[in-house]
C-alpha positions as CSV (number, residue, x, y, z in Angstrom):
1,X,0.9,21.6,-60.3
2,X,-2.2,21.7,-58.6
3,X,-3.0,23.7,-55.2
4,X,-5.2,22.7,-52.8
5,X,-7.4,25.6,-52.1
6,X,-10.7,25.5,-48.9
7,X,-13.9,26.4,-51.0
8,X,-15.4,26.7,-47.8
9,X,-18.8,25.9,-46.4
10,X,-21.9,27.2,-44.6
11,X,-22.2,27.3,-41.1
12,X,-25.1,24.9,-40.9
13,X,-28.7,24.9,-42.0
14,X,-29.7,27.9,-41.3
15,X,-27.1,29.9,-43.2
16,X,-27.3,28.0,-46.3
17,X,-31.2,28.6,-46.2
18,X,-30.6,32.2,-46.2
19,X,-27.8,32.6,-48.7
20,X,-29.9,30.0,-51.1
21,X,-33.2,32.5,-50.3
22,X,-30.8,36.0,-51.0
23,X,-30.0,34.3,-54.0
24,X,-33.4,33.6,-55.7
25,X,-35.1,36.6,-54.6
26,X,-33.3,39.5,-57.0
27,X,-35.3,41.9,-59.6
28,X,-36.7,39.1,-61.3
29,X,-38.8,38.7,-58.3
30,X,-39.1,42.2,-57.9
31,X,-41.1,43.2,-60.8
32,X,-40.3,40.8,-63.3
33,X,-43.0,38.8,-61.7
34,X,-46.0,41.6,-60.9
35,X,-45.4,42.4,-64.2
36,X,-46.4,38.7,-65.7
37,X,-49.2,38.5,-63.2
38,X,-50.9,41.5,-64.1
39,X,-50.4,40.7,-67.6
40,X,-51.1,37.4,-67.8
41,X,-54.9,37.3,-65.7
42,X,-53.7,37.8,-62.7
43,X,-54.6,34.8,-60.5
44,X,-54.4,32.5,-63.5
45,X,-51.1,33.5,-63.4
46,X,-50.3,32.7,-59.6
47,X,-52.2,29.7,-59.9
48,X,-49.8,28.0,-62.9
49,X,-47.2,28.9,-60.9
50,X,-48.0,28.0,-57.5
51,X,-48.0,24.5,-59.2
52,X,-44.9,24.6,-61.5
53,X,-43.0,25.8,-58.3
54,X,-44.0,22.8,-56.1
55,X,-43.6,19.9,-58.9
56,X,-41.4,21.5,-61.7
57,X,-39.4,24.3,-59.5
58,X,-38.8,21.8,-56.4
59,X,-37.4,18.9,-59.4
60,X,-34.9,21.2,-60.6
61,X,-33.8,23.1,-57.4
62,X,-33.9,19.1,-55.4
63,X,-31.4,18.2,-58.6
64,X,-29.0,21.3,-58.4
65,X,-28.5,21.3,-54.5
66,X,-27.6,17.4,-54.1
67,X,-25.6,17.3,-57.0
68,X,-23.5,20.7,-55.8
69,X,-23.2,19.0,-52.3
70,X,-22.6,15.0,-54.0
71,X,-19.8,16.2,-56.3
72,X,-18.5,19.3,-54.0
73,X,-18.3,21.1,-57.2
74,X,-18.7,23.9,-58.2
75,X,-20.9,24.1,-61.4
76,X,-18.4,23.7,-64.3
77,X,-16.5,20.8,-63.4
78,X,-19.4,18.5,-61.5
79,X,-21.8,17.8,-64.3
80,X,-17.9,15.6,-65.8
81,X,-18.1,14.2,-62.9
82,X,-21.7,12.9,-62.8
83,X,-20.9,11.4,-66.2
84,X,-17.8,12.2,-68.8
85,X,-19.5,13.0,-71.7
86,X,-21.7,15.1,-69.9
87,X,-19.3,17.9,-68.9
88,X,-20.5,20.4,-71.3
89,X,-23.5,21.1,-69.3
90,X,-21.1,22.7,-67.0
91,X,-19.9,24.7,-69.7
92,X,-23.5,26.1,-70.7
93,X,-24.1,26.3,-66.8
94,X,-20.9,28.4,-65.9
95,X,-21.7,30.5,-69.2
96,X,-25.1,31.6,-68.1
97,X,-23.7,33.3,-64.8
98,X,-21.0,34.8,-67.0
99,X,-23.2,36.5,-69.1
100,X,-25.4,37.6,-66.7
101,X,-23.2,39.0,-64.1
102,X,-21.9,42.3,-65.8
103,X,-25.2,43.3,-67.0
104,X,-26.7,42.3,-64.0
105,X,-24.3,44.9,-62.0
106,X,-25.2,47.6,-64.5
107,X,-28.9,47.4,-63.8
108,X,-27.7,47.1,-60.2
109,X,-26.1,50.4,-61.0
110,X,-29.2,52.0,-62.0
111,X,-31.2,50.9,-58.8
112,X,-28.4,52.3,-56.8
113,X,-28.6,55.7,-59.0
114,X,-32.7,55.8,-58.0
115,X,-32.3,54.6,-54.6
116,X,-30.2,58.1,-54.1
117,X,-32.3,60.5,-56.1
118,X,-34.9,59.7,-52.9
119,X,-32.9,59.4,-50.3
120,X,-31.3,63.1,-51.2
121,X,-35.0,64.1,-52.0
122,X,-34.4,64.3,-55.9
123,X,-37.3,61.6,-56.0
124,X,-39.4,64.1,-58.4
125,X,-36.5,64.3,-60.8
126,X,-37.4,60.7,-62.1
127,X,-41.1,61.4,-62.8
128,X,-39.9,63.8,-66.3
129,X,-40.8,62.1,-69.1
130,X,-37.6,60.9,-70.6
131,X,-35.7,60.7,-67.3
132,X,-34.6,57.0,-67.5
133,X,-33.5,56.8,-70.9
134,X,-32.4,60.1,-71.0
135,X,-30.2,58.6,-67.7
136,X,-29.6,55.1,-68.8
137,X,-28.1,57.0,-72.4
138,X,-25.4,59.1,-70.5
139,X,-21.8,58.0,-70.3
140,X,-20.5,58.9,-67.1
141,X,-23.4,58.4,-64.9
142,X,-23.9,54.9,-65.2
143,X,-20.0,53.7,-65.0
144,X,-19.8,55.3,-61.7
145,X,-22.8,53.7,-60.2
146,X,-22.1,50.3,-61.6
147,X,-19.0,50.2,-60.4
148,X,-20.1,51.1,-56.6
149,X,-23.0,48.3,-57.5
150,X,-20.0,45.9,-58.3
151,X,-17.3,47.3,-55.5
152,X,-20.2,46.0,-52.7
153,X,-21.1,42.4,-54.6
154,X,-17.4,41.6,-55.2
155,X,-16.6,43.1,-51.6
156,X,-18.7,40.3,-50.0
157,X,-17.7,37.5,-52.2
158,X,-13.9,38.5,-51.6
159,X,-14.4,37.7,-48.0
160,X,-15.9,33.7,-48.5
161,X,-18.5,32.1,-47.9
162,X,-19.4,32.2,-44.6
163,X,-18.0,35.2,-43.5
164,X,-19.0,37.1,-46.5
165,X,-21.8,35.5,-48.3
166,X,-23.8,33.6,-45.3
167,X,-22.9,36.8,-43.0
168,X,-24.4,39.3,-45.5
169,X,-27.7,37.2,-46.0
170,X,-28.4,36.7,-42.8
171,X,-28.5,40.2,-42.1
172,X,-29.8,41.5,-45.4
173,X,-32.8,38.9,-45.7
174,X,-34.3,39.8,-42.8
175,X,-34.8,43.2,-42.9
176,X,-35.6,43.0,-46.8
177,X,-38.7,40.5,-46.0
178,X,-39.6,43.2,-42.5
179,X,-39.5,45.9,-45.3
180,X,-42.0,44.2,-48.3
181,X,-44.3,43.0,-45.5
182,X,-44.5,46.8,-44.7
183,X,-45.0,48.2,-48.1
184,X,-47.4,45.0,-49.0
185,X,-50.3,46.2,-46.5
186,X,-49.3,49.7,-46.7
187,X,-49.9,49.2,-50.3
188,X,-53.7,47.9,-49.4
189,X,-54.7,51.0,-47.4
190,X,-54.2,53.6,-50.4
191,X,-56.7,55.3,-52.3
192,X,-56.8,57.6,-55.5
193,X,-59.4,59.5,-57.6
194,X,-58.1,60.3,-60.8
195,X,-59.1,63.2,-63.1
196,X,-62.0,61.7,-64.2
197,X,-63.7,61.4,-60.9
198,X,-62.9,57.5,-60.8
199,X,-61.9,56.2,-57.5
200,X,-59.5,53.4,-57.5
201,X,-57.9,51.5,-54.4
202,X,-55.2,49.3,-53.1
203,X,-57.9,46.6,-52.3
204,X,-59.2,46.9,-56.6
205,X,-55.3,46.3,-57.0
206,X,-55.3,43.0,-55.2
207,X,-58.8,41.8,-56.8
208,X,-56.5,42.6,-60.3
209,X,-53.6,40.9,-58.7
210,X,-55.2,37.7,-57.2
211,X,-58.2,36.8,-59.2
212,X,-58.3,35.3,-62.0
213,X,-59.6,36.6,-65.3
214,X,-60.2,34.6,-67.8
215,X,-61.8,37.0,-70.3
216,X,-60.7,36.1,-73.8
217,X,-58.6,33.1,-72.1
218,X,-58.1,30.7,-74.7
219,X,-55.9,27.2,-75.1
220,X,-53.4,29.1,-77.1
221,X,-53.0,31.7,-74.5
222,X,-53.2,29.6,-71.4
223,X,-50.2,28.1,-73.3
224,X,-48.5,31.1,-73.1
225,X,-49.1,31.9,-69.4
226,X,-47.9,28.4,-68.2
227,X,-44.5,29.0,-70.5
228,X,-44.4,32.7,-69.0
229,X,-44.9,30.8,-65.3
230,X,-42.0,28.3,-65.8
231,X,-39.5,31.2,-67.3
232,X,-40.1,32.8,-64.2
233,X,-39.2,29.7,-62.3
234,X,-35.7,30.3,-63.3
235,X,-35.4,33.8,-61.6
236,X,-37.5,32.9,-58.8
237,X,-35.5,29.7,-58.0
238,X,-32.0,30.4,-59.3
239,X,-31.5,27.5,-60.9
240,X,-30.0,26.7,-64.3
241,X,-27.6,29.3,-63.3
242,X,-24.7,27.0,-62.1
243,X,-26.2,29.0,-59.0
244,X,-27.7,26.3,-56.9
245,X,-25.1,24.2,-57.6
246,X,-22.4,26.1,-56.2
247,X,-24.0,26.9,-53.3
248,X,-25.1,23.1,-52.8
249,X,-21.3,22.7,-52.3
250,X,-21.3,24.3,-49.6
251,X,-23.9,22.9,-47.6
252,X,-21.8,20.2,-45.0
253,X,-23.1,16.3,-45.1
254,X,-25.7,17.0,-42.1
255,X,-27.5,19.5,-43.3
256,X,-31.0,18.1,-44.4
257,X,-31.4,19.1,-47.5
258,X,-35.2,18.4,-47.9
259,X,-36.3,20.2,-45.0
260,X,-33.8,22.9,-46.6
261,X,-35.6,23.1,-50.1
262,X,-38.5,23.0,-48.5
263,X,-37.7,26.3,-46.9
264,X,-36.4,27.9,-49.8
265,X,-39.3,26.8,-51.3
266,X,-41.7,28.6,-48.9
267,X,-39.2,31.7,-48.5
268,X,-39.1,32.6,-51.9
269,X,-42.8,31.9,-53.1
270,X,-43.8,34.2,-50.1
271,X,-41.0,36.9,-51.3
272,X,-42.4,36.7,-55.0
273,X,-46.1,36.8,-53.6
274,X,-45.7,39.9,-51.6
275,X,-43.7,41.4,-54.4
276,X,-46.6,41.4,-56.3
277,X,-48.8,42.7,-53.4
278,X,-46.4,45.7,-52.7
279,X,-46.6,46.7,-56.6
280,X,-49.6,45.7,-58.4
281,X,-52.2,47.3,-55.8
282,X,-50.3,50.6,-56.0
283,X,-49.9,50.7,-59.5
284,X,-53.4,49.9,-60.2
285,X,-55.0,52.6,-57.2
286,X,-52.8,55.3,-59.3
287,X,-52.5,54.2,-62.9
288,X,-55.2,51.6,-63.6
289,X,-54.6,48.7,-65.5
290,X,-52.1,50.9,-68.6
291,X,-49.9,51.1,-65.7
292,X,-49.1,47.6,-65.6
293,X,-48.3,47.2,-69.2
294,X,-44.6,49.2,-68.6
295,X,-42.7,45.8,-68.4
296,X,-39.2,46.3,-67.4
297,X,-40.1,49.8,-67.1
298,X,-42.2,49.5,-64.4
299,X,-39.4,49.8,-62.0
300,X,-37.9,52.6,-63.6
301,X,-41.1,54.8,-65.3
302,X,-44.2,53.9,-63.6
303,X,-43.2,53.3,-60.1
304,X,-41.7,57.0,-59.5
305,X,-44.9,57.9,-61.0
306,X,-46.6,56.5,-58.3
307,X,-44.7,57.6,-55.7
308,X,-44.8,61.0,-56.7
309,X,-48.4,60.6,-57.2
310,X,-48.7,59.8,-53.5
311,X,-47.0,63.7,-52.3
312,X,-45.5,63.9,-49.0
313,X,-45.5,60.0,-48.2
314,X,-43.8,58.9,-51.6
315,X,-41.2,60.6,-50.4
316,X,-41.3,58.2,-47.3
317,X,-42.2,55.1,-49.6
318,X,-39.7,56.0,-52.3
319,X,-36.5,55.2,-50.7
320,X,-38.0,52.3,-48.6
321,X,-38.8,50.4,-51.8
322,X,-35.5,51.2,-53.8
323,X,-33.9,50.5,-51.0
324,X,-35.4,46.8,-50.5
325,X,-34.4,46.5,-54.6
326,X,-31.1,47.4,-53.6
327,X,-30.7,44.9,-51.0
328,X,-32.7,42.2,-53.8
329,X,-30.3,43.0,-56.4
330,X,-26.9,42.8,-54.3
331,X,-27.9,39.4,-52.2
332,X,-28.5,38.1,-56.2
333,X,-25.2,39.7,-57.6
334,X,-23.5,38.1,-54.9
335,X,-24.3,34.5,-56.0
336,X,-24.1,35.3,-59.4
337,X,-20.4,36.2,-59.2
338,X,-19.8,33.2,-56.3
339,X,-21.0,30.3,-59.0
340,X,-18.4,31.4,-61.5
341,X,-15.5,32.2,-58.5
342,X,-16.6,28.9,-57.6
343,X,-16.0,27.3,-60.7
344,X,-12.7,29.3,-61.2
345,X,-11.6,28.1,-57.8
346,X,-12.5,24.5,-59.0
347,X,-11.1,24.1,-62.3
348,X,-7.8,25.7,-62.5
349,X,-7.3,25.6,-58.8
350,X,-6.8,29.0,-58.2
351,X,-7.3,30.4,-54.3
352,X,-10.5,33.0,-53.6
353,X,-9.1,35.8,-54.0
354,X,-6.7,35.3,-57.2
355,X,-10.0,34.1,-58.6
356,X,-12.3,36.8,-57.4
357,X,-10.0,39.1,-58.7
358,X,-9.9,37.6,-62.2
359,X,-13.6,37.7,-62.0
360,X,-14.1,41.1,-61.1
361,X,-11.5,42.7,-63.6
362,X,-13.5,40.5,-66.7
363,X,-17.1,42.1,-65.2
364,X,-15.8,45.1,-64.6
365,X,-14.8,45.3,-68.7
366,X,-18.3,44.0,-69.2
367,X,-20.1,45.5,-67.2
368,X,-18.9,49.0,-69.0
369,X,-19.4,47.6,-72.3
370,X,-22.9,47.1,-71.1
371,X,-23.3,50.6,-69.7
372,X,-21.7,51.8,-73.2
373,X,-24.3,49.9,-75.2
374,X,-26.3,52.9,-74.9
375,X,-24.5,55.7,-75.9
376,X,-20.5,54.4,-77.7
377,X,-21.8,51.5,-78.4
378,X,-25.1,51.5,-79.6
379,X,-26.3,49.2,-82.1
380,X,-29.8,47.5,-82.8
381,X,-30.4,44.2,-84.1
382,X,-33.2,41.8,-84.6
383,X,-33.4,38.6,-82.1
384,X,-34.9,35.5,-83.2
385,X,-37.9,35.8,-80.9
386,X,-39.0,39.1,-82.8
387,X,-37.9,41.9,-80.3
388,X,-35.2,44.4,-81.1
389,X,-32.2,44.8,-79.2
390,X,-29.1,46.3,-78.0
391,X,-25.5,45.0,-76.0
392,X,-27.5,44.2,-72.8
393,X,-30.9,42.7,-74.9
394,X,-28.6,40.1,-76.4
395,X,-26.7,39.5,-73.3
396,X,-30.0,38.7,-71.5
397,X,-31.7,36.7,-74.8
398,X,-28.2,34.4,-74.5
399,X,-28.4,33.7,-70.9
400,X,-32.3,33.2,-70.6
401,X,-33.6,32.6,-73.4
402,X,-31.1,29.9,-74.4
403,X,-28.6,28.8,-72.3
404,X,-31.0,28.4,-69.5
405,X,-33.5,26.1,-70.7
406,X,-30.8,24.5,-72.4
407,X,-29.4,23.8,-69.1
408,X,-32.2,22.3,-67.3
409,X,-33.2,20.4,-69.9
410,X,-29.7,18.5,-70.5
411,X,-30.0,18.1,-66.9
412,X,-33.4,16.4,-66.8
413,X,-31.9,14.0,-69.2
414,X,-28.9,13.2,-67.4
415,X,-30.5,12.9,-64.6
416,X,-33.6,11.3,-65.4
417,X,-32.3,9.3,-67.9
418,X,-28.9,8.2,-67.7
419,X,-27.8,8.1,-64.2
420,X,-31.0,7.9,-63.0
421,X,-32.6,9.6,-60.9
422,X,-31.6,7.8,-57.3
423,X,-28.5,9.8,-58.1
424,X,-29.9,12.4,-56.2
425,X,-32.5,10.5,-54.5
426,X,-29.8,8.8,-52.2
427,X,-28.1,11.7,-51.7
428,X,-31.2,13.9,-50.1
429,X,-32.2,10.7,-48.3
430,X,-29.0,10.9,-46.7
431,X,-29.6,12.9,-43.8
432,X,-33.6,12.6,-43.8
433,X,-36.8,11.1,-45.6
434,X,-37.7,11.9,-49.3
435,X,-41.2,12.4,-49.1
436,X,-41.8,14.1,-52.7
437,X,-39.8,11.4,-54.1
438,X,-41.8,9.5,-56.5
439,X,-43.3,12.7,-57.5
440,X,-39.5,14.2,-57.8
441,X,-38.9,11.1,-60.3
442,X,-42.0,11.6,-62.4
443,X,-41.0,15.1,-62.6
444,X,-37.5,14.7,-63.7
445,X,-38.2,11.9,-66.2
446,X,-40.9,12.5,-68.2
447,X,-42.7,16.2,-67.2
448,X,-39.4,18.4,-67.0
449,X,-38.3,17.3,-70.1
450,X,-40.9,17.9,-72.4
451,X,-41.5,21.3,-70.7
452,X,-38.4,22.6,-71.0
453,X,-37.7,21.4,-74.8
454,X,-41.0,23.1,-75.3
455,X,-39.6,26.2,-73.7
456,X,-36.5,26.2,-75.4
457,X,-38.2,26.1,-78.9
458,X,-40.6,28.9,-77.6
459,X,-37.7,31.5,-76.6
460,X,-35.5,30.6,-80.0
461,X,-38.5,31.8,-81.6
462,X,-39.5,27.9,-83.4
463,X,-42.3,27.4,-81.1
């Protein structure tokens, strides 16, 4: 028999905002995106993103918000009701959270582990050669701080959704934006001569970071930097997650939801902006343009570098900045777990906490198979997209570089093309104007579509 359960809902605009803007702005943002913009040309970069956020990003965030709050679904069972024989776009979207969620907690684990190395003064440990993989390797050291990672994500979700999710953002967001804004035009002010008597500064760092270079640009590679842009989209934006959905659910009947996108919109491109800003300048000012090239280790290898690099106020800077990727990474965990509690809640019509429970014990097995991968459990294999890989590598390659796109593209076309897209136009015009709208329907009909099929091939390795 089924049992009414309360899913709960925000408080009113402002908390939605804010749990929305906690969710998109996690490690992706954090130097996922630095990382792309140095590599990519730097403001060629921003630029094709700057404009895939306001026309492709707003299409599919606009889409995922009003059909959470239409349906009042969570992702896995409102996609059936939108259209029968559409419900397995639920499925895909409810498997991408999922997947993510116990490797997500491990890497939480890992910020957690560097955040107290600084703030006990160990900082230096972490600049030895080796440090990270000799630490990421180890068996008991990453359990123990996955699991406190985990205990404070499930924690919040345990308590709701607005005294536990909307509280927590509220709090966390702010002082996570006061803290980047710091580090951002502290990150300006620094200087460094190098052993070959070549000065470098924060301000060089920005010219890297802003303007564009376009030496040895060519179509092919222009190609590559939009597709790099709109991957990104997903982690900046949160959607094809089941994410936005779930959270859209929440969000009561007045709330406007275009004045509400639009400030998620502005939240999270500033957030992503001033990543950059607080990373590339002091990378560049203390390893040049080689230190940019350490891709997901640039958090890990590079950055302690830096900091160390620095002397007395690294050890200042050190715990500030792990500390803000701390706060990133939790406010990010938190909605990753609440879009499948939400769709546990939903579908088998279980209460909160019977269903946060259930999803905790099934990361918490996951999440150690995932810190195992590296030491019991360590395999390699080859993924179609060329790049060797390991238990978390494959977990990540599933969830982005597949299900994802696969997501947002069956989306678009349900959307665009078989309810049509005043599905969602009459439910954001329901509380206020649509002023992107016919821009919204070009978008979802013809431009999303072919992007994100394009995309797909690329990641799968057939494009």
């Amino acid at each position: 028999m089924e049992k009414n359960h309360n899913r709960g809902t925000f408080s009113g605009q402002l908390g939605f905002i804010m749990a929305a803007a906690g969710s998109a702005v996690g490690l992706g943002n954090i130097w996922r995106f630095p990382y792309l913009a140095a590599k990519d040309g730097g403001g060629i970069f921003i630029l094709c993103y700057l404009i895939l956020a306001v026309s492709f990003g707003f299409a599919l965030l606009t889409t995922e918000i009003a059909i959470g709050r239409k349906t009042r679904q969570s992702p896995l069972t409102a996609y059936k009701q939108i259209h029968p024989k559409f419900g397995i776009i639920g499925i895909f979207a409810c498997l991408v959270p999922t997947i993510i969620l116990p490797y997500y907690c491990s890497i939480g684990g890992w910020v957690l582990k560097y955040l107290s190395l600084y703030i006990t003064g160990n900082g230096s440990a972490a600049v030895a050669d080796g440090y990270f993989g000799g630490y990421i390797t180890s068996v008991s050291g990453p359990l123990i701080w996955m699991l406190v990672f985990f205990a404070f994500t499930a924690g919040v979700v345990l308590f709701g959704v607005e005294k536990g999710i909307e509280k927590s953002s509220k709090v966390l967001m702010p002082i996570l934006v006061v803290l980047i804004i710091g580090i951002s035009i502290f990150s300006l002010t620094l200087t460094n001569t190098d052993s070959n008597g070549v000065t470098r500064t924060g301000l060089d760092g920005l010219k890297v970071y802003l303007i564009p270079n376009f030496e040895g640009m060519t179509f092919k590679k222009l190609l590559v930097v939009i597709m790099d842009a709109l991957g990104q989209l997903f982690f900046s934006i949160s959607v094809a997650m089941g994410i936005m959905v779930a959270y859209g659910s929440y969000a009561k009947k007045e709330t406007n939801l275009m004045k509400s996108i639009n400030h998620i919109e502005v939240f999270d491109t500033a957030v992503v902006l001033l990543a950059g800003l607080m990373i590339v300048p002091a990378i560049f000012t203390f390893m040049g343009s080689e230190g940019m090239s350490a891709g997901p280790g640039l958090l890990f290898v590079s950055l302690p570098k830096v900091f160390n690099a620095m002397g007395f106020l690294g050890n200042i800077l050190g715990p500030v900045f792990f500390l803000i990727v701390a706060f990133a990474a939790i406010t990010s965990a938190i909605s990753v777990m609440e879009a499948i509690v939400s769709s546990v809640m939903d579908y088998f019509h279980f209460d909160r906490k019977k269903s946060s429970i259930l999803v905790a014990a099934y990361t918490l097995i996951g999440g150690i198979i995932v810190c195992l991968g590296y030491n019991k459990l360590y395999f390699e294999v080859k993924l179609p997209n060329g790049s060797v890989a390991q238990i978390l590598d494959i977990l990540d390659y599933i969830s982005n570089n597949c299900f994802m796109p696969l997501v947002a593209f069956l989306t678009s076309i349900l959307i665009g093309w078989v309810v049509g897209p005043k599905y969602i136009i009459d439910e954001v015009s329901v509380d206020g104007k649509f002023p992107r709208k016919i821009l919204y329907i070009v978008m979802i009909k013809f431009v999303a579509p072919i992007m994100l099929l394009a995309l797909l091939l690329q990641s799968v390795g057939l494009f």
